[in-house]
C-alpha positions as CSV (number, residue, x, y, z in Angstrom):
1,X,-21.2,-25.7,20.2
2,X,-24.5,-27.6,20.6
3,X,-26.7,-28.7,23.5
4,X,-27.5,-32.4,22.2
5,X,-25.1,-34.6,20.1
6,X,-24.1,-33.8,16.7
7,X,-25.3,-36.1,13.5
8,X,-23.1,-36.8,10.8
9,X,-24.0,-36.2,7.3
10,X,-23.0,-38.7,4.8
11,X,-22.2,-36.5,1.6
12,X,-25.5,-38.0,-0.4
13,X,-27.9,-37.4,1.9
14,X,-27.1,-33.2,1.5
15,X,-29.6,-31.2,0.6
16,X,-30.1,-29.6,-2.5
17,X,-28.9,-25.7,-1.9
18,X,-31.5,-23.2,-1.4
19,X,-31.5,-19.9,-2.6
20,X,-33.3,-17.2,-0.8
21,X,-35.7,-15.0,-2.5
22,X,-33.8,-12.0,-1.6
23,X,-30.4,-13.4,-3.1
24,X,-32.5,-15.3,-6.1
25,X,-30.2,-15.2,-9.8
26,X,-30.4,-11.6,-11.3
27,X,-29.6,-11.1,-15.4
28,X,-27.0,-8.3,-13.2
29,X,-25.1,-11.9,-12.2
30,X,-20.6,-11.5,-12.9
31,X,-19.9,-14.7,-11.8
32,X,-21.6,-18.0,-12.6
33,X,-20.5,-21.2,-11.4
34,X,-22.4,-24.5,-12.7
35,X,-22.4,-28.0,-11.8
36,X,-18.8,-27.8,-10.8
37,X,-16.1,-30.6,-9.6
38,X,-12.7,-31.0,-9.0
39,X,-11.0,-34.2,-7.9
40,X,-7.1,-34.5,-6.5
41,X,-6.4,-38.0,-7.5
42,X,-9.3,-40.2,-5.9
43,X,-10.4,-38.0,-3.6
44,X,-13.6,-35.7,-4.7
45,X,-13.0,-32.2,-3.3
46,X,-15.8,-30.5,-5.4
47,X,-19.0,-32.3,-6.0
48,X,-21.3,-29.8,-8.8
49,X,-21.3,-26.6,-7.0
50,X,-23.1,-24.3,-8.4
51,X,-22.9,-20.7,-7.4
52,X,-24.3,-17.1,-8.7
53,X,-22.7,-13.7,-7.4
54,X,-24.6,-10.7,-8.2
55,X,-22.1,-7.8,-10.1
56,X,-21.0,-5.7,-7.2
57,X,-22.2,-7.7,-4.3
58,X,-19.9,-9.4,-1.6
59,X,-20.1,-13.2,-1.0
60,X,-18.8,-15.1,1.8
61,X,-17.8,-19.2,1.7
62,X,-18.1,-20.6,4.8
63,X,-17.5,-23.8,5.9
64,X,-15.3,-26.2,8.1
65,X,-11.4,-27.0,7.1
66,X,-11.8,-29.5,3.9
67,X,-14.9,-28.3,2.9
68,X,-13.1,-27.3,-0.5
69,X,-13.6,-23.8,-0.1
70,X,-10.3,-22.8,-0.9
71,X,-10.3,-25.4,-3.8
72,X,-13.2,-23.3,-5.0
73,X,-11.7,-20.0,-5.0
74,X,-8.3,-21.4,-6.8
75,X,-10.8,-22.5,-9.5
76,X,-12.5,-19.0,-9.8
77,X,-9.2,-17.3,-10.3
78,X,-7.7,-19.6,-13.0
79,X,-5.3,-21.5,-10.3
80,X,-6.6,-25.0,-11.2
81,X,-8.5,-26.4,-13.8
82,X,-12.4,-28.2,-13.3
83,X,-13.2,-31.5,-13.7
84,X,-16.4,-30.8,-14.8
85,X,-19.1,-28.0,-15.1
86,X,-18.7,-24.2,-15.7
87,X,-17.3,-21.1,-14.6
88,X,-18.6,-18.3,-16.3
89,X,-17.5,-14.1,-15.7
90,X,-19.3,-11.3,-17.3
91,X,-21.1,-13.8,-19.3
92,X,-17.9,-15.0,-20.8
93,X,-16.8,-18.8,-19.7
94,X,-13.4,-18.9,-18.7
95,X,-13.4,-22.2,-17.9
96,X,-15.7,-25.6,-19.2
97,X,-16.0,-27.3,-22.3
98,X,-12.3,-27.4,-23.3
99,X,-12.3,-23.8,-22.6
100,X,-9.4,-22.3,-20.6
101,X,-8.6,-18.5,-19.9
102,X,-5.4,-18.3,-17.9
103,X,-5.5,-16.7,-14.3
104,X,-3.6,-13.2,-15.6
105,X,-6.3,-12.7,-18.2
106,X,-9.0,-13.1,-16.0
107,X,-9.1,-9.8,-14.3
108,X,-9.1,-11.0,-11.0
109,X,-7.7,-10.0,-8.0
110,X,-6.4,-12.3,-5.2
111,X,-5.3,-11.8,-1.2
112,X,-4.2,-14.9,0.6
113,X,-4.5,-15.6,4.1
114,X,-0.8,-14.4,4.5
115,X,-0.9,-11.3,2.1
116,X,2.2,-13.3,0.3
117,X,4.0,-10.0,0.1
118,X,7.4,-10.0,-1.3
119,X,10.1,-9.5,1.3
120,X,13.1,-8.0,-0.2
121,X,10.9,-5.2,-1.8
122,X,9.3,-2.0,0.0
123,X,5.9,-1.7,0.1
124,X,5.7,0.5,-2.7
125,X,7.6,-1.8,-4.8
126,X,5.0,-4.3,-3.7
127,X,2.2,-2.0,-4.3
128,X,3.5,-1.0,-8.1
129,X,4.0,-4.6,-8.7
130,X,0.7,-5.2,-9.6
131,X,0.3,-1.9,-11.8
132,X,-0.1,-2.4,-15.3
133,X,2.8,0.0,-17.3
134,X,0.5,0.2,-20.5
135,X,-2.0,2.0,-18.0
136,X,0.6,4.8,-16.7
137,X,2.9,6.5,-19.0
138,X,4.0,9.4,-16.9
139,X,7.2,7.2,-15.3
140,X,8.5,7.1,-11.5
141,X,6.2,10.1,-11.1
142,X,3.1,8.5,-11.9
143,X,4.0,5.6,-10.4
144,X,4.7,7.0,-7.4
145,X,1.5,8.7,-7.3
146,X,-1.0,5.8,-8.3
147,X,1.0,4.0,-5.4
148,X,0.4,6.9,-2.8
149,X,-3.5,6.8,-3.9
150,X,-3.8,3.1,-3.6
151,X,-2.1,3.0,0.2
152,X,-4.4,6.1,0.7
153,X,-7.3,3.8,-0.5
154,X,-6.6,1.0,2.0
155,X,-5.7,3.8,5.3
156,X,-2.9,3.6,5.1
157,X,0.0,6.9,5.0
158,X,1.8,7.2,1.7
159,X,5.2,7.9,3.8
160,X,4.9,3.8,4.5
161,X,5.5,3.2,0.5
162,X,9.5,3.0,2.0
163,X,9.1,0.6,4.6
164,X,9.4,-2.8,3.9
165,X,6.8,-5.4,5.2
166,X,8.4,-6.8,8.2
167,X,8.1,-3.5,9.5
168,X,4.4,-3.5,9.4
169,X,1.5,-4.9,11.8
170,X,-0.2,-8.0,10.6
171,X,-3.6,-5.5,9.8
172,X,-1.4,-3.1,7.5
173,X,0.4,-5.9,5.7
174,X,-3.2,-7.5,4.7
175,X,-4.0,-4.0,3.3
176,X,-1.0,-3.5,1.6
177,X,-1.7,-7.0,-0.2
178,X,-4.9,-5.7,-0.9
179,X,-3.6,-2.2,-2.4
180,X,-1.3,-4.7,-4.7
181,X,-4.5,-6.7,-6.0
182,X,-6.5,-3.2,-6.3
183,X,-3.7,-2.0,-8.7
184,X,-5.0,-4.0,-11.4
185,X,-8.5,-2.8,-11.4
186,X,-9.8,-6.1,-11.0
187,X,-13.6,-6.7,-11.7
188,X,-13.5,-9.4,-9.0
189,X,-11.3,-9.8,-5.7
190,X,-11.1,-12.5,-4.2
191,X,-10.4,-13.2,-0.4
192,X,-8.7,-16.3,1.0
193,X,-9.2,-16.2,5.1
194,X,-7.1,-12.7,4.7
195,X,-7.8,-12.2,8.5
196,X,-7.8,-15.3,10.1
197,X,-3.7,-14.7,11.4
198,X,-4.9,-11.3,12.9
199,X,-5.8,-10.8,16.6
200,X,-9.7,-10.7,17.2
201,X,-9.7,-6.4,17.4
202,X,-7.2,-6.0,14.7
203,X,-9.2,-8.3,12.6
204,X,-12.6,-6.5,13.1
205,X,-10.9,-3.5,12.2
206,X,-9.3,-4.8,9.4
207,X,-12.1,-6.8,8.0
208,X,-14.5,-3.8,7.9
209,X,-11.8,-1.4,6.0
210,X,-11.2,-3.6,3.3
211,X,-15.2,-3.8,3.1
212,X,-15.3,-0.4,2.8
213,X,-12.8,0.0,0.0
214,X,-14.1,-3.0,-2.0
215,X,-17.6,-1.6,-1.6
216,X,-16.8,2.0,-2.4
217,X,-14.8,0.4,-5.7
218,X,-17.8,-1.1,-6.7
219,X,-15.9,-4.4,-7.2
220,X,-17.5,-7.6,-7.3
221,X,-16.0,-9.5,-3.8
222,X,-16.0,-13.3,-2.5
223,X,-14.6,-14.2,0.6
224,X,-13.6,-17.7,2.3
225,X,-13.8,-18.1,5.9
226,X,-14.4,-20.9,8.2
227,X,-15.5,-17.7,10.6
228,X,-18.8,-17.6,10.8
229,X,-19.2,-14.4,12.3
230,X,-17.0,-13.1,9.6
231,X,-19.4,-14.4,7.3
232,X,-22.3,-12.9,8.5
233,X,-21.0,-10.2,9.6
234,X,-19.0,-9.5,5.8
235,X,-21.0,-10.5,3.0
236,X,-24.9,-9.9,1.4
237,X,-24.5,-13.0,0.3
238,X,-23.4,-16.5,2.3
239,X,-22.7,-19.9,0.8
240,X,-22.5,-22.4,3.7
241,X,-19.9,-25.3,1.8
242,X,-20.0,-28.8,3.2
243,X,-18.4,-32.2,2.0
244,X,-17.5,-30.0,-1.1
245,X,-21.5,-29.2,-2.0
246,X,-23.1,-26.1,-1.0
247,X,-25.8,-26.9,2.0
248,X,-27.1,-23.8,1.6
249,X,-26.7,-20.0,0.3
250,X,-28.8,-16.8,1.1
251,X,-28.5,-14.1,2.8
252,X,-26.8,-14.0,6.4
253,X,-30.6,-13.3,8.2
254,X,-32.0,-15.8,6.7
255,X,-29.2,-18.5,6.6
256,X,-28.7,-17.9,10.4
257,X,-32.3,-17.7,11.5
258,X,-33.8,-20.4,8.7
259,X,-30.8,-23.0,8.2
260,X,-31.7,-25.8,5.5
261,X,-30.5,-28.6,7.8
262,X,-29.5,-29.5,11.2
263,X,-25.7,-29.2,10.1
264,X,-25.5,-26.1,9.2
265,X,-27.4,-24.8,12.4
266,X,-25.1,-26.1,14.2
267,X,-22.4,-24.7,12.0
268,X,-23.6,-21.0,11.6
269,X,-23.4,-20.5,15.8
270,X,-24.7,-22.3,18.7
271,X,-28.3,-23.7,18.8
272,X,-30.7,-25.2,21.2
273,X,-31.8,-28.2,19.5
274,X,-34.8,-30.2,21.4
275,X,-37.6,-33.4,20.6
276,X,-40.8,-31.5,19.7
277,X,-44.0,-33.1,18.4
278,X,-45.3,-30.7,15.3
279,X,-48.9,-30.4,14.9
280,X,-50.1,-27.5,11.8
281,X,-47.7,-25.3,12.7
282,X,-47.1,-25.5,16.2
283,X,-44.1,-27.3,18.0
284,X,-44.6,-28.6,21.6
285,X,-41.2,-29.4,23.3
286,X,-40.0,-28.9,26.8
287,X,-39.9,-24.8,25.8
288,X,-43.8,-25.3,25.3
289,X,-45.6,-24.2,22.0
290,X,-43.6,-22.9,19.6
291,X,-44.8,-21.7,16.6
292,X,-43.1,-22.9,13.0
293,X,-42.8,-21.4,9.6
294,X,-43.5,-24.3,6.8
295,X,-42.3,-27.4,8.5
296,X,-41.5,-29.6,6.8
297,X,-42.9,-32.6,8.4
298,X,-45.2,-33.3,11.3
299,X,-45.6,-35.7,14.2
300,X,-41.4,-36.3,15.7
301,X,-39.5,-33.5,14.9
302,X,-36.4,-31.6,16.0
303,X,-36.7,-27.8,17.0
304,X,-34.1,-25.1,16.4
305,X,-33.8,-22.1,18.6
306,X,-30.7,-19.5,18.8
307,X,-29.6,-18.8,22.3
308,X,-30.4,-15.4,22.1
309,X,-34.3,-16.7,21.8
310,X,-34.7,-17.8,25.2
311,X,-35.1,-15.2,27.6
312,X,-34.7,-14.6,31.0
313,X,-38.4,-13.4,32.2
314,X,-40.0,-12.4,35.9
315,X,-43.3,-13.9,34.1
316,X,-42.1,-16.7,32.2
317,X,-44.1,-20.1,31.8
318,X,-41.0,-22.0,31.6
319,X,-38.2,-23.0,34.6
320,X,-34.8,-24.2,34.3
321,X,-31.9,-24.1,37.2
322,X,-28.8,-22.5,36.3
323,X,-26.2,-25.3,36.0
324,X,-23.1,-23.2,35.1
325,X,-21.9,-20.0,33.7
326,X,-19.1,-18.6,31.4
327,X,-18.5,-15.0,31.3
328,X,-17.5,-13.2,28.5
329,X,-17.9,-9.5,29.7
330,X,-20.5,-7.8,27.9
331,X,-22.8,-11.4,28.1
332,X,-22.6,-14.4,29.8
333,X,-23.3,-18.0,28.5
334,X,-25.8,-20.2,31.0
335,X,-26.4,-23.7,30.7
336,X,-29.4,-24.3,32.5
337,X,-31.6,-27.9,33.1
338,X,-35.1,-27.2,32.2
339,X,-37.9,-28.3,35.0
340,X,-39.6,-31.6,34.7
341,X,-43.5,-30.8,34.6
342,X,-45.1,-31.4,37.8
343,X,-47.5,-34.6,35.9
344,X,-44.1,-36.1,34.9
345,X,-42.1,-35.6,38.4
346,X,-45.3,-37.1,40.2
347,X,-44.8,-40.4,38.3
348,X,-47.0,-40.3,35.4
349,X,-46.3,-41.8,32.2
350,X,-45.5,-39.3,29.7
351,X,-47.1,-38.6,26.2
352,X,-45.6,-39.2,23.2
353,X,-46.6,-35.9,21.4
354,X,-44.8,-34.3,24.8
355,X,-41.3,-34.2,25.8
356,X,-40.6,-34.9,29.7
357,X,-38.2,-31.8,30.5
358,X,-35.3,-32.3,31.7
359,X,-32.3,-31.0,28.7
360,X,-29.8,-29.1,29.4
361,X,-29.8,-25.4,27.1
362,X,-27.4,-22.8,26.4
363,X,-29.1,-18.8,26.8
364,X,-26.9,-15.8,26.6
365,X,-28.1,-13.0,29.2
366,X,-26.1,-9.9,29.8
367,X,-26.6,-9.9,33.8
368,X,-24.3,-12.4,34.9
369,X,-25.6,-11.3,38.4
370,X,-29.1,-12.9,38.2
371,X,-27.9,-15.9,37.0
372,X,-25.6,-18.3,39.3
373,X,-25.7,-22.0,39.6
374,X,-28.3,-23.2,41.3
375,X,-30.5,-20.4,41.2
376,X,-34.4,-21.5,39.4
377,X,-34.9,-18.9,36.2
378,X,-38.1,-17.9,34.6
379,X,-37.7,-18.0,31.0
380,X,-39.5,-17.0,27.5
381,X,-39.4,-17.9,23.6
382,X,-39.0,-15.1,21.5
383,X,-39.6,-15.2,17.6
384,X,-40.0,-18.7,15.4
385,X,-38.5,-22.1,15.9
386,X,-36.7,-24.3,12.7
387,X,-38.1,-27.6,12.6
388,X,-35.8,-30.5,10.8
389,X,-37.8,-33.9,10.0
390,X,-36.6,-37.2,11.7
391,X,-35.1,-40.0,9.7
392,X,-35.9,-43.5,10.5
393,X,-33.3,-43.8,13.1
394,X,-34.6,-41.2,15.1
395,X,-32.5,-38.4,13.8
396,X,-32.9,-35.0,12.5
């Protein structure tokens, strides 16, 4: 959700990815993807992706349905074949060049959105399914005990290794999946929306178990979400995917708080987005003076705050009236119209370089009390504004 209308990208005019410092390519890099594309028929899912993933770090995908994540991920684990570029793991390319290592040999691990368990078997015969039998010559016994260790792994009891799967919550069938692709020992799991069918508690819980195994197993981890909390919230890593390019990847901070385009602001959470006039590094909008880190133009510009910048003050230089509310419990949502200045509302003709007033913003406050429509708020800017440059028709 945004607080002024939304421009479309056309898939050319995306910007080329940028990588923050702190996620930069390492010589400690498992999986390299370069230059990447994949094409159903006509249509061009993938357009040269290129992606690095640090040996035992976690990275999230993010991006809107038909953003090719998915696409992605099936071509990481050996599921479909590029149509061009790279894809590299350990060093070794398992797919480019008329190169082509099937998905079994790839030691990879996979958990879709549904788990995919297998019905008619219990959930240790799901679990032992994915065990290797030259790994474990002790029989049933050993079996049974690898399987008890894996369920043990992913919380959950041993004693469940009878049940079958319908007789499971949505959160322990996901783990069970996971215990299944864990059995392998893969050097690399990778995560297709497995939480997305959960309910929002069981899915938080969920979601940060199954970080916890994967990161006490040292195991390399992608995940693809269109949840950009999940994102954020999951990975060390996140790789914001758009018209089948990567917009921009770095880590959540700075992806969230420094977005490489107005798009994927608007994508990574809500955002106040406002007319400013940029001179050096200062931004004057209707918020007043806010200062910029490298922007990347001056004169017209666009300004990017997160709700959560805009507080509510006694002694704030800024006024808005409350227009409307939305509770959510622990904060409320409040759309307020910020004040004219007085020049303006006495009928002078406004500058340029300064924006009349009058927008309508999202904040987030956790008094819902002290803000009611109607009521006149003081507010403050806290932290740095993202400037985007204006095109020639007057948007960012």
């Amino acid at each position: 959700m945004t607080d002024s209308q939304t421009s479309s990208d056309a898939p050319s005019r995306l910007p080329v990815p940028r990588i923050a410092p702190s996620v930069a390519p390492s010589t400690n890099s498992h999986l390299e993807i370069d230059a990447v594309t994949k094409n159903f028929g006509p249509q061009e899912v993938l357009r040269g992706v290129t992606l690095s993933v640090a040996k035992g770090g976690t990275t999230a995908i993010v991006g809107p349905s038909g953003s090719g994540k998915t696409t992605l991920l099936r071509l990481i684990a050996g599921f479909e074949h590029p149509g061009a570029g790279s894809i590299s793991l350990s060093g070794a390319t398992v797919a480019g060049d008329g190169f082509w290592v099937p998905a079994h040999k790839r030691h990879v691990g996979y958990v879709a959105q549904d788990g995919a368990l297998f019905p008619h078997l219990t959930v240790g015969q799901n679990v032992s399914f994915g065990l290797s039998a030259s790994r474990l010559s002790g029989g049933r016994r050993e079996v049974a005990a690898r399987v008890s260790e894996l369920l043990e792994m992913v919380s959950l009891d041993p004693s469940m290794a009878k049940r079958r799967p319908h007789q499971l919550s949505g959160g322990q069938q996901q783990r069970v999946a996971l215990a299944r692709a864990l059995a392998r020992e893969p050097e690399l799991m990778l995560l297709d929306e497995p939480f997305s069918a959960l309910d929002a508690g069981l899915r938080v819980a969920t979601r940060r178990a199954v970080a916890k195994v994967l990161n006490e197993a040292g195991v390399t981890t992608i995940l693809v979400t269109h949840d950009q909390a999940e994102a954020l919230s999951f990975a060390d890593q996140v790789a914001v995917m758009r018209g089948g390019r990567l917009a921009q990847i770095g880590n959540p901070f700075v992806v969230y708080t420094r977005p490489a385009d107005r798009a994927t602001a608007e994508f990574l959470g809500d955002a106040v987005i406002l007319d400013a006039w940029m001179e050096g590094s200062l931004a004057t909008c209707s918020l007043g003076g806010i200062p910029v880190r490298r922007p990347p133009a001056q004169g017209r510009v666009q300004v990017m705050l997160r709700p959560e910048q805009i507080r509510i003050a006694e002694d704030g230089p800024i006024r808005g009236v409350v227009v409307d509310t939305d509770y959510f419990g622990p904060e409320t949502t409040v759309r307020l119209k910020l004040a004219v200045p007085p020049e303006l509302a006495a009928g002078a003709a406004p500058d340029h370089r300064f924006p009349g007033g009058g927008e309508v913003i999202t904040i987030r406050h956790w008094n819902a009390s002290i803000a009611r429509p109607g009521m006149e708020l003081c507010l403050r800017v806290v932290g740095e504004a993202v400037a985007f440059p204006m095109d020639g028709n007057g948007q960012a």
